[in-house]
N, C-alpha and C positions, 0 to 999 in steps of 0.2 A: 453395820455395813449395809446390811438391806434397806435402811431408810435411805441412805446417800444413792442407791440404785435406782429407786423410784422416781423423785425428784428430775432425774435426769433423763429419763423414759419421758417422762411427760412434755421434756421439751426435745425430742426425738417425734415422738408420732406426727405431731401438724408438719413438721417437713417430711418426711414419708410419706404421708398421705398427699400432701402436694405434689410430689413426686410421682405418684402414681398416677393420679387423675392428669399430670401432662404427659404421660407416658400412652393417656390413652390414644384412640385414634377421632379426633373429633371432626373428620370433614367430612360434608354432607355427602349421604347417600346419588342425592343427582348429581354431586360432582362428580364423585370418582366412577360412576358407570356410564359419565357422559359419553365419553370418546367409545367405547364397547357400543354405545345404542345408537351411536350414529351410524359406526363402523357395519352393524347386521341393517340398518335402513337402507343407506346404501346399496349395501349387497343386494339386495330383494329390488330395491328399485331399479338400480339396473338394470335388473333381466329383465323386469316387469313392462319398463319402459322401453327396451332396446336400445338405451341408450347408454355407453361405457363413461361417458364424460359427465353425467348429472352429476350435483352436488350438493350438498344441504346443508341446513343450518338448522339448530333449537330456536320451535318457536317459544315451546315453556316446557318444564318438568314440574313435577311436585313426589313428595313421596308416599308410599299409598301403606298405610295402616295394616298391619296384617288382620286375616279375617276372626282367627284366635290368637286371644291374647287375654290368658290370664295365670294366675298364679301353677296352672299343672301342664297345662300346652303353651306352646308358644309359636305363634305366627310365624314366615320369613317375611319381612320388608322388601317391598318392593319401589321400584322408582319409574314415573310412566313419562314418556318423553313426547312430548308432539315434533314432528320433524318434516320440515317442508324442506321436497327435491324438485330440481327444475333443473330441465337440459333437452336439447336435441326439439326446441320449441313444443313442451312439455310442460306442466307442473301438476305434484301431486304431493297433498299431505296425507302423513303416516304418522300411527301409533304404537311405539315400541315402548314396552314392559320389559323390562331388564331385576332376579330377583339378587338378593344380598348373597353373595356367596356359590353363584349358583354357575357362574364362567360361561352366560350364555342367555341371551335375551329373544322376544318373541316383538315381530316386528308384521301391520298391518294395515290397510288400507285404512285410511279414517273417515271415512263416507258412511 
């Protein structure tokens, strides 16, 4: 009876394991904190500007490596946004660092 159980295991695992790996969550780190890094840009430029109506756009993001990263620490990932706002005959690009996890980004002049 144990031989007929094994057999059958083996063609079990590659679809479990498939299953898993689309289970995970694979979309980039700059997607999902896009709208969050624009949202604290924003905010700041606003006041910064005095103007309520500026609006922005990505000009690029990339994801930024953590500084540890090895088998006993492990870094947070971070994702850094360049963000150009323009209103109220205005314009100013900013650099907002948004990290993995963390419900809350750091947004700054990019001069």
């Amino acid at each position: 009876m144990e031989q007929t159980v094994r057999p059958q295991l083996h063609k079990i695992w590659p679809a479990a394991a498939m299953i898993t790996v689309a289970a995970c969550n694979t979309t980039p780190l700059t997607t999902s904190l896009q709208p969050m890094a624009l949202d604290y840009t924003l905010k700041r430029a606003r006041f910064e500007m005095n103007c309520p109506t500026a609006t922005g756009s990505v000009l690029s993001s990339e994801n930024v490596q953590p500084v540890l990263n090895g088998p006993l620490m492990m870094g947070t990932e971070r994702a850094q946004f360049t963000i150009g706002v323009q209103g109220c005959g205005q314009r100013q690009t900013m650099v907002t660092i948004c990290a993995q996890g963390s419900g809350g980004c750091f947004a700054a002049n990019g001069q």
